[in-house]
C-alpha positions in Angstrom: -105.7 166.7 5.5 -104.5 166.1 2.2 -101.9 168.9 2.3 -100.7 167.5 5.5 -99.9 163.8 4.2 -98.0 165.1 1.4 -95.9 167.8 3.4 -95.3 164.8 5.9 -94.3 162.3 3.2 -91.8 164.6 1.6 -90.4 165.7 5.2 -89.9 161.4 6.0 -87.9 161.5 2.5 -85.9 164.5 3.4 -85.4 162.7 6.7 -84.2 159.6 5.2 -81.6 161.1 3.3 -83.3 161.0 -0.2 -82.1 163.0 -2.9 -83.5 165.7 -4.8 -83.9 165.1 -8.7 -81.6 166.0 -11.3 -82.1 168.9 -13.0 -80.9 170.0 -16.3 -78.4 173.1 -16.0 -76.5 173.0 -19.2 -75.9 170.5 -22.8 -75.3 170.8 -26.1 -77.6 168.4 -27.6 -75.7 168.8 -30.9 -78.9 169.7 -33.3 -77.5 172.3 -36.1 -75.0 171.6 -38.3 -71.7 173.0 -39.1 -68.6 173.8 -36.7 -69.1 173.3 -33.0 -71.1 176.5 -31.2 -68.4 179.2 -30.2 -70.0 179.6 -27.7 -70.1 176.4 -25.5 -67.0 175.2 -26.9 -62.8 176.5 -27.6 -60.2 174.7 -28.9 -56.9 173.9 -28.0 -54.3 174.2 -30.5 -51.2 172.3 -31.4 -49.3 169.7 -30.0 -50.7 170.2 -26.1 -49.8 167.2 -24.3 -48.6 163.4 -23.4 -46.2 163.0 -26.2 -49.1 162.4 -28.5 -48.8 162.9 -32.5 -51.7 164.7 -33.5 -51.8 168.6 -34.2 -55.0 169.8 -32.8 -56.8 172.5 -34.9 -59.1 175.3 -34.6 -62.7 175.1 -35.7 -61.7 173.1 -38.8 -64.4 171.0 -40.0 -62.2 168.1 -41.3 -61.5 167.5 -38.2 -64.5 168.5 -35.8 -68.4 169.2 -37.4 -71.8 168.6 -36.1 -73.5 166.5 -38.8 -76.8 164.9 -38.5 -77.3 165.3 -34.4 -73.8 164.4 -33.7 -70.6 166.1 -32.6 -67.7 164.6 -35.1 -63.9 164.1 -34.0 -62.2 163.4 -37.0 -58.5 162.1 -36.9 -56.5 162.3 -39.9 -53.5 160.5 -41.0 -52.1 164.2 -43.2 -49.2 166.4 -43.3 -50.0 169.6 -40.8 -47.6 172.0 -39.5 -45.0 169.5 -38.3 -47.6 166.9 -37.5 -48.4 163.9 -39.9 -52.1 163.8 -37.7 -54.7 166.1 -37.1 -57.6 166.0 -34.6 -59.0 168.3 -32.2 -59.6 168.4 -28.6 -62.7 171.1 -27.3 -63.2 172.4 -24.6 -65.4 174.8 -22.1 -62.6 176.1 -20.5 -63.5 179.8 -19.8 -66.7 179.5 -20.9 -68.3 176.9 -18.6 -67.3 175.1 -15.2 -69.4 173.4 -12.8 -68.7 172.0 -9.2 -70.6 168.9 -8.1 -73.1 167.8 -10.6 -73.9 164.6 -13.0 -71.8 165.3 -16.3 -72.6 162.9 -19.1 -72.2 162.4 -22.5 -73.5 159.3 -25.0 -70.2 158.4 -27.4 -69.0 155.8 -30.4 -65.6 155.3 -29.7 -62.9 154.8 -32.6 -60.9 151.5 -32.1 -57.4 151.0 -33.4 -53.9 150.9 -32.3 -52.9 154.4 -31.0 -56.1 156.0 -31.3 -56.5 157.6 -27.6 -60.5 159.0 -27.3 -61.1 160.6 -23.8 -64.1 162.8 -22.2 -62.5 164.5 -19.1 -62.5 167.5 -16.6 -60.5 169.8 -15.9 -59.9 172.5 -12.3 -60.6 175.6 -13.9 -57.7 177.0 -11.7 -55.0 175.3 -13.9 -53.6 178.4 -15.3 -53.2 179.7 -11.9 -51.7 176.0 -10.3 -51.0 173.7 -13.3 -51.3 170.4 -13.2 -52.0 167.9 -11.2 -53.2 170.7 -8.3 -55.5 171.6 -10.0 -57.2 168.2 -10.2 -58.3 166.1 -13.3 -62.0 163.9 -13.5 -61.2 161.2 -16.1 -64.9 160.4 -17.1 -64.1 158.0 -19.8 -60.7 157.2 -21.6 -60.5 154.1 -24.2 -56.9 153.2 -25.8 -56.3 151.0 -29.0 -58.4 148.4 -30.2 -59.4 146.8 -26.5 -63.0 147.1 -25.8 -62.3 148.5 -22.3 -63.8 151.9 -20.8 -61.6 153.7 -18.0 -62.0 156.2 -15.7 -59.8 158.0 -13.2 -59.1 160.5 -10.7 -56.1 162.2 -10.5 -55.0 165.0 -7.8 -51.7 166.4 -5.5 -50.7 165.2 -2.5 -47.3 166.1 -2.2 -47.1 164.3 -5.8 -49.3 163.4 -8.4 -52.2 160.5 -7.2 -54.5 159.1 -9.3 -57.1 156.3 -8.2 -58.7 154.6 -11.2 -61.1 151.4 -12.2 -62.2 150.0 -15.4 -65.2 147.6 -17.1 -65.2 146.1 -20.3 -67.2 148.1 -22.3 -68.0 147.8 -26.7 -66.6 150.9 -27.4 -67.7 151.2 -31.0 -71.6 151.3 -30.1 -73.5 154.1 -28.3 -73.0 154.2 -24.6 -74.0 156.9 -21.9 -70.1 157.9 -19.8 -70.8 159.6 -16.8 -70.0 160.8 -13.1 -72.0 161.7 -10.4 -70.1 164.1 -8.2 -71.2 165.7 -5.4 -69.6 167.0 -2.2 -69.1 163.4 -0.8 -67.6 161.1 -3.4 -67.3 160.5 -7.0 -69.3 157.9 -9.0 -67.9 156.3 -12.3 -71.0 154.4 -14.3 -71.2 153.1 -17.7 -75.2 153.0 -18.9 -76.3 154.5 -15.2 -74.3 151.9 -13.5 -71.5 152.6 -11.5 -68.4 150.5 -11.2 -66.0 153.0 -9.3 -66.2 155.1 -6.6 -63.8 157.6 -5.1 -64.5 159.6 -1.6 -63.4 163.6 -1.2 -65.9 163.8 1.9 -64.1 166.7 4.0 -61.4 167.0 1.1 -59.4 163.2 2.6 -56.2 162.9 1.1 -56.3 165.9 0.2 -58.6 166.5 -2.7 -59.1 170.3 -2.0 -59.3 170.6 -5.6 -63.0 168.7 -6.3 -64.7 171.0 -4.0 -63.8 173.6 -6.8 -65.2 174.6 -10.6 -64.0 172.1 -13.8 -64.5 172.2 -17.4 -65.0 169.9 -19.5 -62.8 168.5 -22.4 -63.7 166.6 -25.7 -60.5 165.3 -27.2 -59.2 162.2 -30.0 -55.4 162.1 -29.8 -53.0 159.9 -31.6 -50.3 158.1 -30.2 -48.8 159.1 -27.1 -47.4 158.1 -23.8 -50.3 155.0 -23.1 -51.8 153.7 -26.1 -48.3 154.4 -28.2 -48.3 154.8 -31.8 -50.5 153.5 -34.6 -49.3 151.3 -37.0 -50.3 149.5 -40.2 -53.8 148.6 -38.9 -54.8 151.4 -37.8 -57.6 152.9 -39.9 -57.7 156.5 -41.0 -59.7 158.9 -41.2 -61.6 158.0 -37.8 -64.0 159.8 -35.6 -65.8 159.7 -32.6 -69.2 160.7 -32.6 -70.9 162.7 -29.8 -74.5 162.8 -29.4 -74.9 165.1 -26.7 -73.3 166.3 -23.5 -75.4 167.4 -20.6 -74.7 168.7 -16.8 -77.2 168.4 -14.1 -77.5 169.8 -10.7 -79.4 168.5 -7.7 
């Protein structure tokens, strides 16, 4: 009898639509210490995108370093290349992509003019499409000193769209940025609460593209097309600290 009741209470949740659990399929949690592990994480390398100012650089620990549980970006106002910045931007391209899931991770943002922190996605199939067919999951993006968190979506529909939201947000204390992404819709939240939502039920308007794999992107640039540059109070070196990044599947 006993047996029955519970197969019959978890058939009237599965009737009512409720959702499995989350379930942890991948993070890096960030406990060693030294250079970011090779293998969850690449770099990109040089001046990549947006006009920004910052040479990114590989696996150099002035610029990124676990260090007491945290990943560390590290900007740096320095002579490099033809740069006068440094920073780095990682990334699990070609090493890990997901499609549909909750991706997560708990940040303190830098604050200053010009300083441009972001924690994004990717299509795996840009080096095949390029950009914006590929599609692009903005999961949080913070610009100069405001204390304002953005996220975004941004696809092709015969021309780059983007659909986009934003809360204020104290960007220079720990908060958890995530998505929840599933075949339906994508769901902004800030602390587990969400504040935006965009649908891509049947791929509508045509968002082919989040029905596919994405990677995920780490990144601190300087200057650039939105925030602009820094200027005399901007404060460097500066870093934004990563305590962990996790993807869960249903």
């Amino acid at each position: 009898m006993k047996r029955f009741i519970i197969l019959l209470l978890v058939l009237t949740a599965c009737s009512q639509g409720k959702q499995p659990a989350w379930k942890l399929v991948w993070s890096d949690e960030f406990n060693y210490s030294g250079l970011p592990d090779s293998l969850n994480w690449g770099n990109e390398v040089g001046f990549v995108r947006n006009n920004e100012l910052q040479y990114y650089t590989m696996r150099r620990p002035e610029n990124s370093v676990v260090v007491n549980g945290n990943l560390l970006i590290i900007s740096r106002k320095e002579p490099f290349d033809s740069a006068n910045y440094t920073s780095a931007s990682l990334t699990t391209d070609r090493k890990h992509s997901w499609t549909y899931g909750k991706i997560e991770a708990r940040m303190k943002l830098p604050k200053g003019q010009g300083m441009w922190p972001a924690f994004w996605m990717l299509g795996q199939n840009i080096h095949e499409v390029g950009w914006p067919r590929c599609g692009e999951i903005d999961i949080m993006e913070h610009i100069n000193a405001e204390d304002i968190l953005y996220g975004t979506l941004h696809w092709y529909n015969e021309k780059h769209i983007s659909s986009g939201s934003n809360i204020p947000c104290t960007v220079n204390q720990y908060h958890d940025y995530s998505v929840e992404w599933n075949k339906d819709s994508i769901i902004w939240l800030l602390d587990g609460k969400p504040y935006h939502n965009v649908s891509i039920r049947d791929s509508i308007n045509s968002t082919a593209e989040f029905h596919m794999p994405q990677y995920i992107i780490l990144n601190l640039a300087i200057g650039g097309d939105w925030p602009k540059n820094p200027d005399e109070t901007t404060t460097f070196p500066d870093t934004m600290y990563v305590d962990y990044v996790r993807v869960y599947q249903r």
